[in-house]
Each structure stands twice: as C-alpha cells, then as structure tokens.
Backbone as ProteinMPNN parsed JSONL, in Angstrom:
{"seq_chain_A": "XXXXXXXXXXXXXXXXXXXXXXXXXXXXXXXXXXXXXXXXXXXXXXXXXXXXXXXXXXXXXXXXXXXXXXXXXXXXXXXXXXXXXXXXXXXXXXXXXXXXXXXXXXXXXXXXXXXXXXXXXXXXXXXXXXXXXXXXXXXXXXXXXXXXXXXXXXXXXXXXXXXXXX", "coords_chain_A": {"N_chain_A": [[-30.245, 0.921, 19.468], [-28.652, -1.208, 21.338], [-25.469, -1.385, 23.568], [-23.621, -3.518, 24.605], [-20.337, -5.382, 26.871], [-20.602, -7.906, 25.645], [-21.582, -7.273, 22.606], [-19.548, -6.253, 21.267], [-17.483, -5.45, 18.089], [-15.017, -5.943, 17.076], [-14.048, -4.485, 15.188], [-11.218, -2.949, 14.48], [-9.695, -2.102, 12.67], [-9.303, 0.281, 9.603], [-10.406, 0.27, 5.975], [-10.678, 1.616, 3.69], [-12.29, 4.695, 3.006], [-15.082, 5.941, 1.779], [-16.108, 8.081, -0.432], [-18.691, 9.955, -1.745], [-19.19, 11.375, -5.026], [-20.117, 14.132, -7.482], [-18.768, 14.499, -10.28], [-16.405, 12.083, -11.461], [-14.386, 12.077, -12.64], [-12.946, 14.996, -12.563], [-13.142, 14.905, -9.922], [-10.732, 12.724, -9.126], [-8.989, 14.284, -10.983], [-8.53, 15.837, -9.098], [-8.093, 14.548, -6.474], [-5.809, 13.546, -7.347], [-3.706, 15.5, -7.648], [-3.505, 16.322, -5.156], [-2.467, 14.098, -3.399], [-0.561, 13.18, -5.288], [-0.474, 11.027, -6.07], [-1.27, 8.201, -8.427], [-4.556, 7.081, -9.074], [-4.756, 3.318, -8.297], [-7.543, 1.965, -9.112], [-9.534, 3.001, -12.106], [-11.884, 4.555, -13.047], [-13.697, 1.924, -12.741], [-16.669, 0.257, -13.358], [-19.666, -0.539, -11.4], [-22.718, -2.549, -11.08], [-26.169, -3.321, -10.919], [-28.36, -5.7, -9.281], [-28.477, -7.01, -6.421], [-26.327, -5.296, -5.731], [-27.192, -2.939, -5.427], [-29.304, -3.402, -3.82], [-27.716, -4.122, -1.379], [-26.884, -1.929, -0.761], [-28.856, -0.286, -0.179], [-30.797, 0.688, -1.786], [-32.809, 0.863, -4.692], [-31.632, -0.065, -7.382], [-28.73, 0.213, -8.992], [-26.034, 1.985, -10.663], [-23.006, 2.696, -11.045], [-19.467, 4.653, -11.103], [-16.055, 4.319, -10.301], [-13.295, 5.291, -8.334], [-9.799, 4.195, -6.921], [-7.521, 5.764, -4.482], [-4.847, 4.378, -3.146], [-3.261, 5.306, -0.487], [-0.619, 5.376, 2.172], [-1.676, 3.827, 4.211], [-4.503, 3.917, 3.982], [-7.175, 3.161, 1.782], [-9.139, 5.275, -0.705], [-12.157, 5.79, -1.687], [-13.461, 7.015, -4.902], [-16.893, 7.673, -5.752], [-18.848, 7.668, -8.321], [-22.331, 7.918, -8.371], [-24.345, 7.287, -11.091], [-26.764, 6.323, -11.528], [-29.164, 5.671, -9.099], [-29.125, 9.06, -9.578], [-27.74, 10.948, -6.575], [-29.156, 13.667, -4.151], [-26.971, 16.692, -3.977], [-24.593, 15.904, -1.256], [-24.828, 18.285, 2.472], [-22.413, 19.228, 3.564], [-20.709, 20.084, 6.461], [-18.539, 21.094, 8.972], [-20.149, 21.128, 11.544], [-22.463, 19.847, 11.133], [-24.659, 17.001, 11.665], [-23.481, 13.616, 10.781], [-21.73, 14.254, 8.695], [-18.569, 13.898, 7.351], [-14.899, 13.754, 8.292], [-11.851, 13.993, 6.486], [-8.465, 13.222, 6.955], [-5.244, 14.381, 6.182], [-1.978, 13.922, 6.919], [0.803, 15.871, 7.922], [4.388, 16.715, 7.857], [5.181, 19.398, 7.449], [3.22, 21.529, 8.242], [2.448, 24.546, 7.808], [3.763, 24.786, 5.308], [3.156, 23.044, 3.703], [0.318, 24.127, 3.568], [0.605, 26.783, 2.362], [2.357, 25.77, -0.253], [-0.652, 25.006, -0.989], [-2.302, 27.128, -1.157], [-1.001, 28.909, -3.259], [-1.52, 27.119, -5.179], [-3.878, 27.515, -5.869], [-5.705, 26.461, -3.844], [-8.819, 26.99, -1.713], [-9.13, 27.98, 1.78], [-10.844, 26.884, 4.565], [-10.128, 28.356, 6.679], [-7.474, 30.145, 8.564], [-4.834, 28.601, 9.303], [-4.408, 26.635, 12.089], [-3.009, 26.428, 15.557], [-2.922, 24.201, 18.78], [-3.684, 25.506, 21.69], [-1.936, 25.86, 24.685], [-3.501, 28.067, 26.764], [-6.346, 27.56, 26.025], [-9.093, 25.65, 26.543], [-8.764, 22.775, 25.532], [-7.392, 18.992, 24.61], [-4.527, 18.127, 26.893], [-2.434, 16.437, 25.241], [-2.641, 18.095, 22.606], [-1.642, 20.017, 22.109], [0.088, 22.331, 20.577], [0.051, 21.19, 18.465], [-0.87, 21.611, 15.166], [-3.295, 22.589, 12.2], [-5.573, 22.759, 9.465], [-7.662, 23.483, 7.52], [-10.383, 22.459, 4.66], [-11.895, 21.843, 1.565], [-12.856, 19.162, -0.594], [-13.853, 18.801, -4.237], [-16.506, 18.703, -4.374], [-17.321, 19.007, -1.345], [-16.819, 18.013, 0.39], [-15.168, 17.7, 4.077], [-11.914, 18.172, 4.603], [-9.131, 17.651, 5.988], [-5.807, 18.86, 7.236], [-3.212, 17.853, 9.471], [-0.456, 18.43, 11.158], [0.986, 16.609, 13.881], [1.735, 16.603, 17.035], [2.927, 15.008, 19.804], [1.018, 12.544, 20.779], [-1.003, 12.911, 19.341], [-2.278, 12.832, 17.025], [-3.323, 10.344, 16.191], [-5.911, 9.997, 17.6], [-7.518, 11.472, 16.039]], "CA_chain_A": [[-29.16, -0.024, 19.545], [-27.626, -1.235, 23.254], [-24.129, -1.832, 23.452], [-22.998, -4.52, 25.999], [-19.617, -6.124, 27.0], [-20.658, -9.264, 24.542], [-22.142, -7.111, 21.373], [-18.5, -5.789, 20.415], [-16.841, -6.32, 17.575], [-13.493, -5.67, 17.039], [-13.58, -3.481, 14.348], [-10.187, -1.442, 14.669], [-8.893, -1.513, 11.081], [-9.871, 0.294, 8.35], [-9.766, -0.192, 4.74], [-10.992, 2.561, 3.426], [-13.074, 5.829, 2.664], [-15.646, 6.001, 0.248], [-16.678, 9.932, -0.918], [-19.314, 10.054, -2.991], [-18.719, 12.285, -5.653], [-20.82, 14.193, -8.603], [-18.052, 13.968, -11.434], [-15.192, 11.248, -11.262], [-13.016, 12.737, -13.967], [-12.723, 15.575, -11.692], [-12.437, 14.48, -8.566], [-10.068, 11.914, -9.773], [-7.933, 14.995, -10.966], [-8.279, 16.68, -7.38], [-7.192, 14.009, -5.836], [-4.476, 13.003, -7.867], [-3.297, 16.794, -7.884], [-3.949, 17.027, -3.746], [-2.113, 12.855, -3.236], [0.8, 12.752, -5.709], [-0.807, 9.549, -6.963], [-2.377, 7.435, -9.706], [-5.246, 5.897, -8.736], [-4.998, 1.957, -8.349], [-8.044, 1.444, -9.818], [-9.367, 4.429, -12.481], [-13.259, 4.248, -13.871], [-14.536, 0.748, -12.87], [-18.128, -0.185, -13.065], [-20.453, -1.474, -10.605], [-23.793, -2.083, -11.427], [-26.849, -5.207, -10.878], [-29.753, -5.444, -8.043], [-28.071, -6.933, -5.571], [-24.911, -4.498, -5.268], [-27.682, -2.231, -5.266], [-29.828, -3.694, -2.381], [-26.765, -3.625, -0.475], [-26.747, -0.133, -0.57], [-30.635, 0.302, -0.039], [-31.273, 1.609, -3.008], [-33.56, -0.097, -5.361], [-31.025, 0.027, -8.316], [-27.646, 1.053, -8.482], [-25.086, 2.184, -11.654], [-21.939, 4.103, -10.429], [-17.725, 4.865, -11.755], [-15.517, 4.45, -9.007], [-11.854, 4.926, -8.448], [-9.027, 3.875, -5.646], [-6.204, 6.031, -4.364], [-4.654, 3.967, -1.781], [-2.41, 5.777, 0.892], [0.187, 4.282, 2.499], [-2.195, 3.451, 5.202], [-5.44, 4.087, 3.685], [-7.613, 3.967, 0.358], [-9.782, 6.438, -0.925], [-12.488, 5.141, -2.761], [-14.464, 7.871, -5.335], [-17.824, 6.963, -6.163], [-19.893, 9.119, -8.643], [-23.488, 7.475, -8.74], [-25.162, 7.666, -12.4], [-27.941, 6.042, -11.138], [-30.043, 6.427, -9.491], [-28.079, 10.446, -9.176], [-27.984, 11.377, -5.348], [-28.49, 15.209, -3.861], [-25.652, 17.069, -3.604], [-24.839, 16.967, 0.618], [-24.055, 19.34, 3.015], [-21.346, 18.587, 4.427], [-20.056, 20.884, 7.384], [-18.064, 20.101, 10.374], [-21.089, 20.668, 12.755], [-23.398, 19.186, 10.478], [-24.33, 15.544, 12.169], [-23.497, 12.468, 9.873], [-21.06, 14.83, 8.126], [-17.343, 13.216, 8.511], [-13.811, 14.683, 7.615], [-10.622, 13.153, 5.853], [-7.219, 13.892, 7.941], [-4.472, 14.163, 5.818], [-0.932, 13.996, 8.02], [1.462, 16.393, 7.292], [5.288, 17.107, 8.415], [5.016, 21.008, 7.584], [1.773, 22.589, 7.826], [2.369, 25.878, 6.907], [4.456, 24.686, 4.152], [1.955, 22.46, 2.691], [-0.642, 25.063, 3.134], [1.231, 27.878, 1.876], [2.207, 25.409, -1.416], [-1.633, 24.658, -1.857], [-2.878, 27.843, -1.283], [-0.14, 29.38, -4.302], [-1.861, 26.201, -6.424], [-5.647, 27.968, -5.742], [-6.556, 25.654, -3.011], [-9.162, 27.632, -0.769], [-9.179, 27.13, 3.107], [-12.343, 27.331, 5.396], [-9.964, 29.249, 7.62], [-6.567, 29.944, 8.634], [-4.132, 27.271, 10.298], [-4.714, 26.49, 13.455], [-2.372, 25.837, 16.391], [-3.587, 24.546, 19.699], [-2.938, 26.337, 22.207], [-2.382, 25.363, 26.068], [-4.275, 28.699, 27.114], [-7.579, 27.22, 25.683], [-9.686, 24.462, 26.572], [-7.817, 21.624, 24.143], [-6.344, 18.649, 25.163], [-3.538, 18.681, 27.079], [-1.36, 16.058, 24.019], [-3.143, 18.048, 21.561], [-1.068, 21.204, 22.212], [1.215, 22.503, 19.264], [-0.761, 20.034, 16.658], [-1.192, 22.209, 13.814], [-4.544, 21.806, 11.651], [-5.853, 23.627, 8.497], [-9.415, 22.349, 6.773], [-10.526, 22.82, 2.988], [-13.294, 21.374, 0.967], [-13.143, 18.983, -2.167], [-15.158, 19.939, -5.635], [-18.176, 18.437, -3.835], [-17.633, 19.92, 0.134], [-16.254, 16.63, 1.606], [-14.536, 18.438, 4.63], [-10.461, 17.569, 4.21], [-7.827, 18.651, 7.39], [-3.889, 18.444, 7.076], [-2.818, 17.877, 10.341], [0.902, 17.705, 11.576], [0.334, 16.51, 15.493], [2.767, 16.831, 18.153], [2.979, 14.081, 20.801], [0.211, 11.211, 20.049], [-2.319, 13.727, 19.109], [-3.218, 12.704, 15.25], [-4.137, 8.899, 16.39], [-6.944, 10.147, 18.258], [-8.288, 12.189, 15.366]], "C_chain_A": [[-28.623, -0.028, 20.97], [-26.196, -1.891, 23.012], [-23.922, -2.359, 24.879], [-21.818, -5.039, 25.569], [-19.35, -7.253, 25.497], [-21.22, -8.975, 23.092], [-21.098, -6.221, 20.849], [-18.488, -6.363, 19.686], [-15.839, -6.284, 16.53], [-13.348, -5.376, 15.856], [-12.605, -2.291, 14.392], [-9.327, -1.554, 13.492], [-8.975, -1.08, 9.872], [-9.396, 0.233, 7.065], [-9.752, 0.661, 3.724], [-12.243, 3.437, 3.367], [-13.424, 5.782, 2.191], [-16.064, 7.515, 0.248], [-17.208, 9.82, -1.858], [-19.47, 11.6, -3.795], [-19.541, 12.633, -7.136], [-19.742, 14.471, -9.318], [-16.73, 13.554, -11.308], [-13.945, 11.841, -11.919], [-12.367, 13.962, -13.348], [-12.178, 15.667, -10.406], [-11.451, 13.334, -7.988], [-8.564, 12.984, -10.012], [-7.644, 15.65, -10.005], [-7.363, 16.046, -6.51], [-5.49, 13.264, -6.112], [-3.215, 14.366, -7.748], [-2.834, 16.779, -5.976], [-2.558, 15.223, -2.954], [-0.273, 12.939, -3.798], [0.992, 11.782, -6.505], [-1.494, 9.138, -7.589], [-3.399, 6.491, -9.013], [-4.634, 4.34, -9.059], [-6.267, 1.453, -8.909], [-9.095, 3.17, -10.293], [-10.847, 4.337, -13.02], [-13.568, 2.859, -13.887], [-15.689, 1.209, -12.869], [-18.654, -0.857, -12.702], [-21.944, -1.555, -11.206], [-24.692, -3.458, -11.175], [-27.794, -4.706, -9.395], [-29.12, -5.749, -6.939], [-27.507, -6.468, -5.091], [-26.349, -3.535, -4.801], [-28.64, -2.055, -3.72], [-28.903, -3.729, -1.053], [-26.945, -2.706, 0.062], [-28.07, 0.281, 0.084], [-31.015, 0.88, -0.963], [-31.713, 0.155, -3.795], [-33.119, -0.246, -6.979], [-29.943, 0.969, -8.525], [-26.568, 1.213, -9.982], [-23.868, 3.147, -11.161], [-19.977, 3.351, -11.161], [-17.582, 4.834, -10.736], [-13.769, 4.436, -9.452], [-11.172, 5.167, -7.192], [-7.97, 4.694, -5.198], [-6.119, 5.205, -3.216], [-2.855, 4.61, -1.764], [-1.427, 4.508, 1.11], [-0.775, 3.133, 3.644], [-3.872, 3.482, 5.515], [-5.988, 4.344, 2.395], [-8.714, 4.565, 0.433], [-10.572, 6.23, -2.284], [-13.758, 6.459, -3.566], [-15.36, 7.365, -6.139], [-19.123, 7.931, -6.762], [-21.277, 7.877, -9.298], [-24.084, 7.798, -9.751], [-26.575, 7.379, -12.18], [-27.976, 4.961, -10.375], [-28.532, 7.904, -8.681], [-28.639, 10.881, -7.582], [-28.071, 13.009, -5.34], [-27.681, 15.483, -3.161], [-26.055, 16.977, -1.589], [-24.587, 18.302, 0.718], [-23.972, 19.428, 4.0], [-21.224, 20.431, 5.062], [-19.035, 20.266, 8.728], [-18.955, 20.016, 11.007], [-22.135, 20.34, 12.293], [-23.548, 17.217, 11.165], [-24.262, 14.861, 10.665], [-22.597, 13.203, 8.682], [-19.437, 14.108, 8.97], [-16.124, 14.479, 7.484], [-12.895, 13.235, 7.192], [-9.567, 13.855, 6.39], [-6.177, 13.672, 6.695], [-2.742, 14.538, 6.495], [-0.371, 14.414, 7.197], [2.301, 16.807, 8.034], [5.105, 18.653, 8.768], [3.978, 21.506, 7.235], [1.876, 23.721, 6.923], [3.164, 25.798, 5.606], [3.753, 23.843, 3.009], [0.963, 23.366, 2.346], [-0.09, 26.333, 2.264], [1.614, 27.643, 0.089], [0.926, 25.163, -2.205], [-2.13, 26.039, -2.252], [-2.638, 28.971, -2.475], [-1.323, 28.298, -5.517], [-3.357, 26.587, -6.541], [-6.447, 26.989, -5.304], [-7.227, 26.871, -2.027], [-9.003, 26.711, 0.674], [-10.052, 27.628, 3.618], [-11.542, 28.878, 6.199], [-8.098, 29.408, 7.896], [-5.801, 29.255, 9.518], [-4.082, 27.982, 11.628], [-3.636, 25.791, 14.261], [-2.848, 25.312, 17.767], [-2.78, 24.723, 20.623], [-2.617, 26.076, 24.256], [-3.24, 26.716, 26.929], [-6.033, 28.249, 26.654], [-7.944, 25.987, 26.086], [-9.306, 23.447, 25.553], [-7.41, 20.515, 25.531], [-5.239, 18.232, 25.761], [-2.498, 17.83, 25.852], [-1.82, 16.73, 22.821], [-2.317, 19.57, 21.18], [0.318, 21.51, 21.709], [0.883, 21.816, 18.072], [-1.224, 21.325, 16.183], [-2.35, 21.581, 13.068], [-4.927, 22.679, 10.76], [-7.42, 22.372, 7.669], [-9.956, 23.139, 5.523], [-11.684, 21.579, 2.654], [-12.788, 20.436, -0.095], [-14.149, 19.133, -3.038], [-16.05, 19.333, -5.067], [-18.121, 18.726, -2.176], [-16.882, 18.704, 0.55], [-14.872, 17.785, 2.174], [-12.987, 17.459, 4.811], [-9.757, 18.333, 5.264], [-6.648, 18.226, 6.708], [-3.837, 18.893, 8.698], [-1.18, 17.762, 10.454], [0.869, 17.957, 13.589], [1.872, 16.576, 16.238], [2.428, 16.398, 19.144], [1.862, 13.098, 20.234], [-0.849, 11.684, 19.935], [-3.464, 13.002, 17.956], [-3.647, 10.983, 15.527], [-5.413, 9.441, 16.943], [-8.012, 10.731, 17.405], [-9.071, 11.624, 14.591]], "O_chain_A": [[-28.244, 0.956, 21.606], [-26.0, -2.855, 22.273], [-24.032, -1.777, 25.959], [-21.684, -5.29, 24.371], [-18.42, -7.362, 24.698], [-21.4, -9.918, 22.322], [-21.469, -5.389, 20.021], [-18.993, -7.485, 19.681], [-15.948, -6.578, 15.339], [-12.458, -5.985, 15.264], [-12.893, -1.094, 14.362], [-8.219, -1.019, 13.486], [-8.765, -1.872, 8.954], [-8.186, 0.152, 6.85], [-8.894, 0.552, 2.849], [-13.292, 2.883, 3.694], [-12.729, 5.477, 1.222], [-16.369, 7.95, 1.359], [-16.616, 9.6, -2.915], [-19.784, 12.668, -3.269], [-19.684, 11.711, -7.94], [-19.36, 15.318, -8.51], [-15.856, 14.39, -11.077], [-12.772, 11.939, -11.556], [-11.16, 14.049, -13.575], [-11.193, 16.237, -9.937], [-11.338, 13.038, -6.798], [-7.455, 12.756, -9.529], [-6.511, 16.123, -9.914], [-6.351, 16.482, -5.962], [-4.57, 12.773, -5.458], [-2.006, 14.136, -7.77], [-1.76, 17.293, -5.663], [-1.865, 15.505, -1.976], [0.773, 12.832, -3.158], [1.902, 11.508, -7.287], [-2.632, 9.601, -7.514], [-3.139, 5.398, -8.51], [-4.026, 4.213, -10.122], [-6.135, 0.287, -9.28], [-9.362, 4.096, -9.526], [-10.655, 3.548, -13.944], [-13.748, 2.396, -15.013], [-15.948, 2.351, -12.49], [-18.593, -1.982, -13.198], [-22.336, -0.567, -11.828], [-24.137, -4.557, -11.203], [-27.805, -3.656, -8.753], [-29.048, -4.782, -6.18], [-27.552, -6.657, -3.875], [-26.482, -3.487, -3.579], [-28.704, -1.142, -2.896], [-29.291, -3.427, 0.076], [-27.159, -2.563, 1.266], [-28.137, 1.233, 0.862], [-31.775, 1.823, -0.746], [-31.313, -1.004, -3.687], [-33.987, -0.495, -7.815], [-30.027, 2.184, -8.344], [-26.358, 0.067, -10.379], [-24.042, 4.348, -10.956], [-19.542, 2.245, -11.479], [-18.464, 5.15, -9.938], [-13.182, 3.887, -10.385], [-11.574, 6.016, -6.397], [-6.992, 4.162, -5.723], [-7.01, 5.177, -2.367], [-1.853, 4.498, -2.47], [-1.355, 3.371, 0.644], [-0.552, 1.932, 3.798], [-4.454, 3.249, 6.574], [-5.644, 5.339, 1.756], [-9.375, 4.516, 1.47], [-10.16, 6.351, -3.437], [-14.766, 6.785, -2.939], [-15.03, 6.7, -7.121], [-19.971, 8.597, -6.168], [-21.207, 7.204, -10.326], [-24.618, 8.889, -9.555], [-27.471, 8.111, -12.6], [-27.413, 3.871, -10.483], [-27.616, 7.819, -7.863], [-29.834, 11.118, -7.404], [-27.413, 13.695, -6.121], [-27.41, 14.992, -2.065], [-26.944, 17.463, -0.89], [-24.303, 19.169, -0.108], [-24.676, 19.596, 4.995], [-21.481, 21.499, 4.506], [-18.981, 19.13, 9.198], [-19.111, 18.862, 11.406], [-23.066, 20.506, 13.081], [-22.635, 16.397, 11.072], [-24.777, 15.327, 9.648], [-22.765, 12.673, 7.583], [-19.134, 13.886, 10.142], [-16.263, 15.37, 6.646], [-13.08, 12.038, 7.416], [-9.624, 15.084, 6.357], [-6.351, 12.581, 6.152], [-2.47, 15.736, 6.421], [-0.454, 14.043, 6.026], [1.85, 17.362, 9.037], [4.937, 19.122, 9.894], [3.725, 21.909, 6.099], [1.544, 23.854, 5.746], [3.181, 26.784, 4.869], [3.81, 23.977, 1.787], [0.632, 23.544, 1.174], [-0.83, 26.653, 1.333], [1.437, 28.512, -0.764], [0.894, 25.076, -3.433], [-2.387, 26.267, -3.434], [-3.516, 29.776, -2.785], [-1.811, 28.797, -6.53], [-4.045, 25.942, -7.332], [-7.475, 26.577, -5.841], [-6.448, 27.691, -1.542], [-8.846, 25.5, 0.829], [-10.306, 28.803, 3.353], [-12.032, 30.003, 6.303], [-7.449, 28.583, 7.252], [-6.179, 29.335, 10.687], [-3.874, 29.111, 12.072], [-3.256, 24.689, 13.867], [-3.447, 26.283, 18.229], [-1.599, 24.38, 20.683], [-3.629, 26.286, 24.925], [-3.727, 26.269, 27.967], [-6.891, 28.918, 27.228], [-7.073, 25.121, 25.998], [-9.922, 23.632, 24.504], [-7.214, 20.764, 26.72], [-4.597, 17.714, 24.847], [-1.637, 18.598, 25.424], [-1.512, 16.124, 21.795], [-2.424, 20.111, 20.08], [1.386, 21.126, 22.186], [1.379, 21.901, 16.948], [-1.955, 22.035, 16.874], [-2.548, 20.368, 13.129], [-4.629, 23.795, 11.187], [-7.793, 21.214, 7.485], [-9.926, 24.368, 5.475], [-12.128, 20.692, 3.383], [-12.002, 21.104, -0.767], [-15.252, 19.554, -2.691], [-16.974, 19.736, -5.773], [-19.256, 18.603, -1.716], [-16.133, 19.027, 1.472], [-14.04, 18.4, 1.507], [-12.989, 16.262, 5.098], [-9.834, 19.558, 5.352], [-6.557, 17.401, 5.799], [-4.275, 19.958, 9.132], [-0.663, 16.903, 9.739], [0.777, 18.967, 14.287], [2.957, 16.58, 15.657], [1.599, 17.07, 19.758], [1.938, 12.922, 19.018], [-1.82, 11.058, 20.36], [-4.67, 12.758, 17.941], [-4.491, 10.564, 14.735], [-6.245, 8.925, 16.196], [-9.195, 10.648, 17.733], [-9.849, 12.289, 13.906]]}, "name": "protein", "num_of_chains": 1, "seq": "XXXXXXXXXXXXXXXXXXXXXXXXXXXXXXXXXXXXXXXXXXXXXXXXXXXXXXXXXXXXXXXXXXXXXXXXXXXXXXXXXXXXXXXXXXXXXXXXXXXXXXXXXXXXXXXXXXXXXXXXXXXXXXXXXXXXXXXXXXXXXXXXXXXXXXXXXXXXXXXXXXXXXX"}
C-alpha cells in the first residue's frame, strides 16, 4: 500500500470496537459488571452469504451485543459459525490491539476491581519523568487486565493531554 497527499481519507471518528468473543452470555456479563451498563442491543443475529463475504469468510452465523460508552460502542461478537481460534492477544503481539478505559482514580478503580477478583497483568503504572516517556505523558497513571477471552483492557487516568494520544 503507498500513502500519498491525495490517497487520505479522513477517517478521524470512530464508532466502535468489535471483540470477538467465544461466549456472549459471558462476556456480556463482564462487561456489564466492568461498564455499569445494559447493553443497547443484547443477542441479535446476523447471518446470510453476503454479511459473510464481507467478512471473508465463506459463511457467517454469529450473537452480537452493543454497550455504547458515552463516546464509544463496544460491539461483542461470538461467531457460531463458522467457530474461530481462540487469539493471542498480547501487547507485543502484532495485530493485537487494546481497549483504554478513562478513569478519574486509578488506584481506586483498581483497588475496587481487584477486591471484585479482577486480575491485573501487572501493577499500576505511573510515568515517570526519570524514564524515557513522553514528556505530557508524565503522572498518567495506567493499569492493564485481560477479558474472559485475553482482549488486552487499560484504565488510564492521564494528566495533561496524554489519554488522546493513546
């Protein structure tokens, strides 16, 4: 692919996330547990050749459901068929992405999930102006966790115009 001047194209708004997910009913209650909110839309069904050719796949059946954010939805999509293999997802895994979730009090969010038996990859992170970071990214707080299928999840709370960039 070459990118020139005249082959933009002004894609700067998104609409949402899709996470594909092996069981909806589940990850439906994760996120409703992890959000606060009822899905907007709760077990539809897609299904037919063309949705499917879309996709590249040569036949497609899948549940899906919507949380939408104030500023983003969150669409979960558990394929029946044909059934995908599980990823694996990492951060330094290429074609592996994350989900930011913005948060006033870090350690107070983390500290409430981690009481509710949320695991974390690691423990919250501050950055630091002694380290290579930077320089608006310094005092952003960051903590990263998994959902029931690995999709890598942060809580950020940024300090100066850090969390746009993320």
């Amino acid at each position: 692919m070459t990118t020139t001047p005249d082959s933009t194209f002004g894609l700067d708004t998104a609409a949402h996330v899709g996470i594909s997910v092996s069981d909806l009913d589940r990850s439906v209650a994760f996120y409703r547990a992890l959000t606060g909110l009822e899905p907007v839309v709760d077990n539809e069904s897609i299904h037919g050749r063309g949705f499917a050719y879309s996709q590249g796949l040569p036949r497609t059946k899948l549940r899906y459901a919507t949380f939408q954010l104030r500023n983003l939805g969150i669409d979960l999509i558990e394929f029946e068929d044909p059934v995908g293999d599980p990823g694996q997802s990492a951060a330094n895994r290429p074609g592996s992405i994350h989900l930011c979730f913005q948060v006033d009090d870090l350690h107070s969010v983390h500290q409430r999930m981690r009481e509710a038996g949320y695991e974390f990859l690691g423990e919250p992170y501050t950055f630091a102006a002694d380290e290579v970071t930077p320089p608006d990214a310094v005092g952003t707080e960051v903590a990263y966790f998994n959902d029931p299928d690995g999709a890598n999840l942060e809580l950020i709370a940024p300090k100066g115009g850090f969390a746009g960039q993320k």
